[in-house]
DSSP file (Angstrom, degrees, kcal/mol; ACC not computed):
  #  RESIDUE AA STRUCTURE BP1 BP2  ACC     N-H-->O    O-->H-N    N-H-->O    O-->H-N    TCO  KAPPA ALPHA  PHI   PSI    X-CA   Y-CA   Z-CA
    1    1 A X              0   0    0      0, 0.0     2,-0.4     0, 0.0    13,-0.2   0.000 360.0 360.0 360.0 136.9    0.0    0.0    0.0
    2    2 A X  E     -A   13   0A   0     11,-1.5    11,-2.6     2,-0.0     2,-0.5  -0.975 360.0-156.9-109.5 127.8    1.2    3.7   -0.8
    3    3 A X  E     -A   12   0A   0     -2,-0.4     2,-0.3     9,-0.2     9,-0.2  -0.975  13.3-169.4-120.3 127.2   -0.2    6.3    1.1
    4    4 A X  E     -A   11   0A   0      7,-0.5     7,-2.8    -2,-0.5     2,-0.4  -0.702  23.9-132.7 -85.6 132.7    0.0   10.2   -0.7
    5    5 A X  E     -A   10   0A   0     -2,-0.3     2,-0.4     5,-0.2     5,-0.3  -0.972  22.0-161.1 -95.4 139.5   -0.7   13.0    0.8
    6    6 A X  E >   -A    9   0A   0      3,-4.2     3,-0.7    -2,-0.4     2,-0.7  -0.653  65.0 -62.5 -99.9  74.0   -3.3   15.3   -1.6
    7    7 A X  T 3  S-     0   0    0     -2,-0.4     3,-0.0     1,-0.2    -2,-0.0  -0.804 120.9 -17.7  61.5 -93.1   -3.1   18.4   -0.6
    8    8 A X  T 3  S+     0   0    0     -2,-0.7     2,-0.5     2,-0.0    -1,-0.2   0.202 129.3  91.6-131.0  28.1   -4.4   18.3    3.1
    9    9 A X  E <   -A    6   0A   0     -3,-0.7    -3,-4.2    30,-0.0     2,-0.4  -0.811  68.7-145.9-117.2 123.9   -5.8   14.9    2.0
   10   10 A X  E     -A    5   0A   0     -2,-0.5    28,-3.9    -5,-0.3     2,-0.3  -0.647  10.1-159.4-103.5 153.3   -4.3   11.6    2.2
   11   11 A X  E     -AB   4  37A   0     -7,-2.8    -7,-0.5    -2,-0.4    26,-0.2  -0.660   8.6-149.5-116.6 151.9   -4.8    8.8   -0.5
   12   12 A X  E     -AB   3  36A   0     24,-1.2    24,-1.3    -2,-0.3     2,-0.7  -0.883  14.6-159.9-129.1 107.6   -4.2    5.4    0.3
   13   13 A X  E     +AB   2  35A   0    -11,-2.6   -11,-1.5    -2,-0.2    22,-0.2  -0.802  16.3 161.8 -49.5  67.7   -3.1    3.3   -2.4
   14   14 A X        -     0   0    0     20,-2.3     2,-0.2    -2,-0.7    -2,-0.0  -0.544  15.7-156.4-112.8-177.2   -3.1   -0.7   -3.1
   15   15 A X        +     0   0    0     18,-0.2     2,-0.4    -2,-0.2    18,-0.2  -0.894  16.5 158.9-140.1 149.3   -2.8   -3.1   -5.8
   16   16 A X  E     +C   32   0A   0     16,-0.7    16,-1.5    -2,-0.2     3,-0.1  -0.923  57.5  50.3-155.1 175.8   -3.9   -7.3   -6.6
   17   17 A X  E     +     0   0A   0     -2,-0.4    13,-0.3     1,-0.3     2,-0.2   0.754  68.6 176.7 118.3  57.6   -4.5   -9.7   -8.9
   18   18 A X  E     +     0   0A   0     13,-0.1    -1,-0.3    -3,-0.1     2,-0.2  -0.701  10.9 159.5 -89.2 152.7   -1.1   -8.6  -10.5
   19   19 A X  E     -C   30   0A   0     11,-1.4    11,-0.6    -2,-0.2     2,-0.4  -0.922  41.2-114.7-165.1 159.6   -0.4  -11.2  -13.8
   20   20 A X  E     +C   29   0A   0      9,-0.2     9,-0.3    -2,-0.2     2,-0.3  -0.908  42.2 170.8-121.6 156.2    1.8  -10.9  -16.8
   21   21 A X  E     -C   28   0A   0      7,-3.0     7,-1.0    -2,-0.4    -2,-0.0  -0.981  41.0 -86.8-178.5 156.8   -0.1  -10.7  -19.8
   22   22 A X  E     -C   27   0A   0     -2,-0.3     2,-0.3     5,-0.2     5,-0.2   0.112  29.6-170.1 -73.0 158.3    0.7   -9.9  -23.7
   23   23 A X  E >  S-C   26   0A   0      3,-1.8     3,-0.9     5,-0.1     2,-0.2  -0.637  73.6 -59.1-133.1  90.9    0.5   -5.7  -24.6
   24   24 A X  T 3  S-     0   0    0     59,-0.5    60,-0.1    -2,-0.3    -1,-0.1  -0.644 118.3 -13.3  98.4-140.2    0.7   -6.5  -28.3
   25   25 A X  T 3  S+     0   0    0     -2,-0.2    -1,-0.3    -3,-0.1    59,-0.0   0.581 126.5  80.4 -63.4 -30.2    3.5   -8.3  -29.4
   26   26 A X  E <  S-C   23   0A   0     -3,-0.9    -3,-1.8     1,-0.1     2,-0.5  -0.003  78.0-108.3 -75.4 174.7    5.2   -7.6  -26.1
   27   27 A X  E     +C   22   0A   0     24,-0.2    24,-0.7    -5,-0.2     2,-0.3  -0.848  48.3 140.2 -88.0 130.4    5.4   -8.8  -22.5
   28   28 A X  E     -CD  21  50A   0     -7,-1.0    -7,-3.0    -2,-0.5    22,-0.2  -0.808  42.3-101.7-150.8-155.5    3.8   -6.6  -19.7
   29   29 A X  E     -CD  20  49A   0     20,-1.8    20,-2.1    -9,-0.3     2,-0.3  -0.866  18.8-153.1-148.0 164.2    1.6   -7.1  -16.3
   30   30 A X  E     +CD  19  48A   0    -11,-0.6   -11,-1.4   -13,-0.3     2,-0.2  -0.939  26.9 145.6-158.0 110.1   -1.7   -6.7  -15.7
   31   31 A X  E     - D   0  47A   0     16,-1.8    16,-2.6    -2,-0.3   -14,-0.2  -0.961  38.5-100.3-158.9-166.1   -3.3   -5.8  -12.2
   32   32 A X  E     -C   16   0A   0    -16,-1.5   -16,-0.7    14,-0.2    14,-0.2  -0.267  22.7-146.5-108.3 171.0   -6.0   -4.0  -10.3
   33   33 A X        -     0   0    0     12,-0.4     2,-0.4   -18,-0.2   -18,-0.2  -0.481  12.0-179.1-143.5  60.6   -6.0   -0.5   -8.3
   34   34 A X        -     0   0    0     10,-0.2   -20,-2.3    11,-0.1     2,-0.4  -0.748   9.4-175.8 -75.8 100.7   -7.9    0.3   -5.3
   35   35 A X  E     -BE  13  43A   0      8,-1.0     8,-1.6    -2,-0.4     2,-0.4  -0.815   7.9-166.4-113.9 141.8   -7.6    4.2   -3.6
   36   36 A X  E     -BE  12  42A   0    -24,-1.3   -24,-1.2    -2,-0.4     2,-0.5  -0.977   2.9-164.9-113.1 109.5   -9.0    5.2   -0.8
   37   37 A X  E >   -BE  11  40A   0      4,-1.2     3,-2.4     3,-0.6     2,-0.3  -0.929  30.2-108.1-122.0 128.8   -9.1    8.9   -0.1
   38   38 A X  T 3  S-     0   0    0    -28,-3.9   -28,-0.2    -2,-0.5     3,-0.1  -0.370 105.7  -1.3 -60.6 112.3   -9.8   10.2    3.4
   39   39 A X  T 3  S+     0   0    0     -2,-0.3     2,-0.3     1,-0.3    -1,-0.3   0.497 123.8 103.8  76.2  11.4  -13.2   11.8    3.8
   40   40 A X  E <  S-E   37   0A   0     -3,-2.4    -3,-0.6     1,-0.2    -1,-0.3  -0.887  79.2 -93.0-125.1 140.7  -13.4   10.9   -0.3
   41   41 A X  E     -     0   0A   0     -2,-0.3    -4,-1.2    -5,-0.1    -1,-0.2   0.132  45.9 -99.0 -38.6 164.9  -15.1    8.3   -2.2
   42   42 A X  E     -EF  36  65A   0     23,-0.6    23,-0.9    -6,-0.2     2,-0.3  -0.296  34.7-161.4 -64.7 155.6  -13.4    4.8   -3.2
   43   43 A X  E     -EF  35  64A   0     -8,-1.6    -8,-1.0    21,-0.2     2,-0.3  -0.832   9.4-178.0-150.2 167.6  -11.9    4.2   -6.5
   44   44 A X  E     + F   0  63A   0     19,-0.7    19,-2.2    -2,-0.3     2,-0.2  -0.811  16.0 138.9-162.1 148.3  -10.9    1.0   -8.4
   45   45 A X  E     - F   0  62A   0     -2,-0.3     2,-0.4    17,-0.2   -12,-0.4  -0.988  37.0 -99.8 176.9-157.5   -9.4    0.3  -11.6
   46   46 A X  E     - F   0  61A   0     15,-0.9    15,-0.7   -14,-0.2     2,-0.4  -0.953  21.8-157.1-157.3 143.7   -7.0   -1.5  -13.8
   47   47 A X  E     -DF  31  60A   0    -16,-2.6   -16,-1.8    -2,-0.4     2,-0.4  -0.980   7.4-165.3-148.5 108.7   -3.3   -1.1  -15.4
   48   48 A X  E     -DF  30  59A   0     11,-3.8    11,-1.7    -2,-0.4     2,-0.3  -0.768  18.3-176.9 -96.4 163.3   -1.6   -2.3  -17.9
   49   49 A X  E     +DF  29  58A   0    -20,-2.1   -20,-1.8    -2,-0.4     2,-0.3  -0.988  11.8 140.3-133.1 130.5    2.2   -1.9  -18.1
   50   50 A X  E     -DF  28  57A   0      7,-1.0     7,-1.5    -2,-0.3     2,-0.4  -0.951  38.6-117.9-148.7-155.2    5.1   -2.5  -20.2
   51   51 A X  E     + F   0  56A   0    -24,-0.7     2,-0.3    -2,-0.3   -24,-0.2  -0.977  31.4 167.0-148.7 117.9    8.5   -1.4  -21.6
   52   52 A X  E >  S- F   0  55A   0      3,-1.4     3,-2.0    -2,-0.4    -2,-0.1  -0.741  75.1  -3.9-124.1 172.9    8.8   -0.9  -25.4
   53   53 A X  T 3  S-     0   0    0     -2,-0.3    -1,-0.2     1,-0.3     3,-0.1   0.545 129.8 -60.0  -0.6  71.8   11.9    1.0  -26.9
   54   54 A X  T 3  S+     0   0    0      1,-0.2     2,-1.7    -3,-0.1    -1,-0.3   0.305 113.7 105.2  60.9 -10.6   13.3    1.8  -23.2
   55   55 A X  E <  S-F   52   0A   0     -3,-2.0    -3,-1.4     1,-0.1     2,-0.4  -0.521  75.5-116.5-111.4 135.2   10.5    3.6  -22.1
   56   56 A X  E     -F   51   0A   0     -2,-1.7     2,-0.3    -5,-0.2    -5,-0.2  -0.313  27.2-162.2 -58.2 130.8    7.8    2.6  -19.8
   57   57 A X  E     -F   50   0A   0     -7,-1.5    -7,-1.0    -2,-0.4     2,-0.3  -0.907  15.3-179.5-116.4 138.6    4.1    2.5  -21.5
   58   58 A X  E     -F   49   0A   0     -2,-0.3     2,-0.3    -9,-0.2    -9,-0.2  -0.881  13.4-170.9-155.1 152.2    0.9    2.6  -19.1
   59   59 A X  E     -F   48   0A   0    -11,-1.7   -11,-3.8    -2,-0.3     2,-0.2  -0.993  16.1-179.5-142.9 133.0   -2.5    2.5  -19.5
   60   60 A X  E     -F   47   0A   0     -2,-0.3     2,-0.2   -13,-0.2   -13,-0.2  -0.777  28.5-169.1-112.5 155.1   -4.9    3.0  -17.2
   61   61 A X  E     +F   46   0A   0    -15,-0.7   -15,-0.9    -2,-0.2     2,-0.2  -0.955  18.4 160.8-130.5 148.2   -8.4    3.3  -15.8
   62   62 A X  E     +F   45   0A   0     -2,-0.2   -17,-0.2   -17,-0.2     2,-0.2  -0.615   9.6 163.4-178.9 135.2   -9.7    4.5  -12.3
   63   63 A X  E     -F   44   0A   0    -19,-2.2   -19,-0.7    -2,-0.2     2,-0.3  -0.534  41.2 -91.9-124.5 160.3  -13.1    5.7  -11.2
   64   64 A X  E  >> -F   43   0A   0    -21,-0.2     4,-1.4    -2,-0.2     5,-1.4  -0.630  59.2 -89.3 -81.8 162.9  -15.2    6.4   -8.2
   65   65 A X  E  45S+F   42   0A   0    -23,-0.9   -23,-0.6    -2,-0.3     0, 0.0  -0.945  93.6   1.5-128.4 138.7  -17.4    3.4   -7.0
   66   66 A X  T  >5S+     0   0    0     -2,-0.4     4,-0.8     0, 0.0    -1,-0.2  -0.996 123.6  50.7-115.1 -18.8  -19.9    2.5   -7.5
   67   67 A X  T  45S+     0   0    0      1,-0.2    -2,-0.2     2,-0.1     0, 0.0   0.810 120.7   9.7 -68.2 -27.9  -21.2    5.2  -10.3
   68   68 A X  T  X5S+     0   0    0     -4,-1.4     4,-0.8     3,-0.1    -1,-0.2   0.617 119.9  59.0-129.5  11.0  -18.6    5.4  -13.0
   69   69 A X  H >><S+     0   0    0     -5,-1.4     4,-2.8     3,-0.1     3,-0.6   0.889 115.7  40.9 -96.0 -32.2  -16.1    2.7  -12.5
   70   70 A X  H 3< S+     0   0    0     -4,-0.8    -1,-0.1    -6,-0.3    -2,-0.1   0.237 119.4  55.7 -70.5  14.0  -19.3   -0.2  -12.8
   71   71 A X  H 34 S+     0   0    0     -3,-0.0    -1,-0.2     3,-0.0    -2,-0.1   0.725 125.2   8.6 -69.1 -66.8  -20.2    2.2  -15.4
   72   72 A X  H <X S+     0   0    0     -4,-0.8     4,-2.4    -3,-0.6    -2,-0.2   0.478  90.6  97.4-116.0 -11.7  -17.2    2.2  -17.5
   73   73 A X  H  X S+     0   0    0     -4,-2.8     4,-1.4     1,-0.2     5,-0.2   0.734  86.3  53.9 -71.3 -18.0  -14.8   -0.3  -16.5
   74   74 A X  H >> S+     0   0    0      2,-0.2     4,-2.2     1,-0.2     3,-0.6   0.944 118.3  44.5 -73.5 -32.9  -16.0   -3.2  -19.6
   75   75 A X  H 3> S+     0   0    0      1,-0.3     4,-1.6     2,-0.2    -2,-0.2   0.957 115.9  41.2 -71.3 -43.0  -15.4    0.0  -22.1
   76   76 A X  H 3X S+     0   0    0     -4,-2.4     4,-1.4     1,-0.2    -1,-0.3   0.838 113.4  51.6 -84.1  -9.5  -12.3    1.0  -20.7
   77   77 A X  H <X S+     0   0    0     -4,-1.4     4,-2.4    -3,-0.6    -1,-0.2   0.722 114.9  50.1 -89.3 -26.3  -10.7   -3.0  -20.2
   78   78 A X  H  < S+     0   0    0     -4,-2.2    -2,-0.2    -5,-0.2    -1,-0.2   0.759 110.8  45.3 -80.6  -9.2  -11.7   -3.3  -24.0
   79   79 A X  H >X S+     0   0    0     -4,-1.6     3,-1.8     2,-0.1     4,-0.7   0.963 120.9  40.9 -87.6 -77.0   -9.8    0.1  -24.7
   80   80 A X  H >< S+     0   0    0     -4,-1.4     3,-0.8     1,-0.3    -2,-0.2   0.600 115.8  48.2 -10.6 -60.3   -6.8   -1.3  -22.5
   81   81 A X  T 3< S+     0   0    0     -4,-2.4    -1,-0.3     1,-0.2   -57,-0.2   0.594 109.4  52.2 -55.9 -28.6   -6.8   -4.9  -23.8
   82   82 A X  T <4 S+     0   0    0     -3,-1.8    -1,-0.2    -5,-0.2    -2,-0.2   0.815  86.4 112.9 -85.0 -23.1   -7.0   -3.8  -27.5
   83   83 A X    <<  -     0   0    0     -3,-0.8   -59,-0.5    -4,-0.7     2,-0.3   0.256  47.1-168.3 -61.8 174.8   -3.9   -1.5  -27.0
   84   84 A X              0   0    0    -61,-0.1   -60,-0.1   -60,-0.1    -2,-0.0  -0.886 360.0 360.0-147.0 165.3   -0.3   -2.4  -29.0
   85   85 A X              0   0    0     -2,-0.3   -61,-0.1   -62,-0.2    -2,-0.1   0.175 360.0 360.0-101.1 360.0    2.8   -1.3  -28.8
């Protein structure tokens, strides 16, 4: 867990389901996102990662719950899943 402070608001940060899984032709990992903001809504979401021509690539989603990440998250895992490098 990674905890931010946001201003005079602290974030709390974790991760699961981490997996390696193809970005294209390439290798990358695959996991989940859950932040926690103090006095602030939830959010969840999902990350891909990987390293093409040196440089780190990531693609992301992350929403509040329950109104836009069970909203948007099948659109945004098919936007994320489709990507290449």
């Amino acid at each position: 867990m990674i905890a931010l402070a946001q201003g005079a608001r602290r974030t709390n940060i974790s991760s699961d389901n981490l997996y390696g899984h193809r970005f294209g032709s390439r290798e990358g990992i695959l996991f989940d996102l859950q932040a926690v903001v103090l006095d602030g809504p939830e959010y969840c979401g999902t990350a891909r990662m990987s390293i093409a021509d040196g440089r780190l690539c990531v693609l992301y989603f992350l929403a509040a719950v329950p109104c836009y990440f069970d909203k948007y998250i099948a659109s945004a895992q098919a936007v994320i899943g489709g990507a290449v490098l």
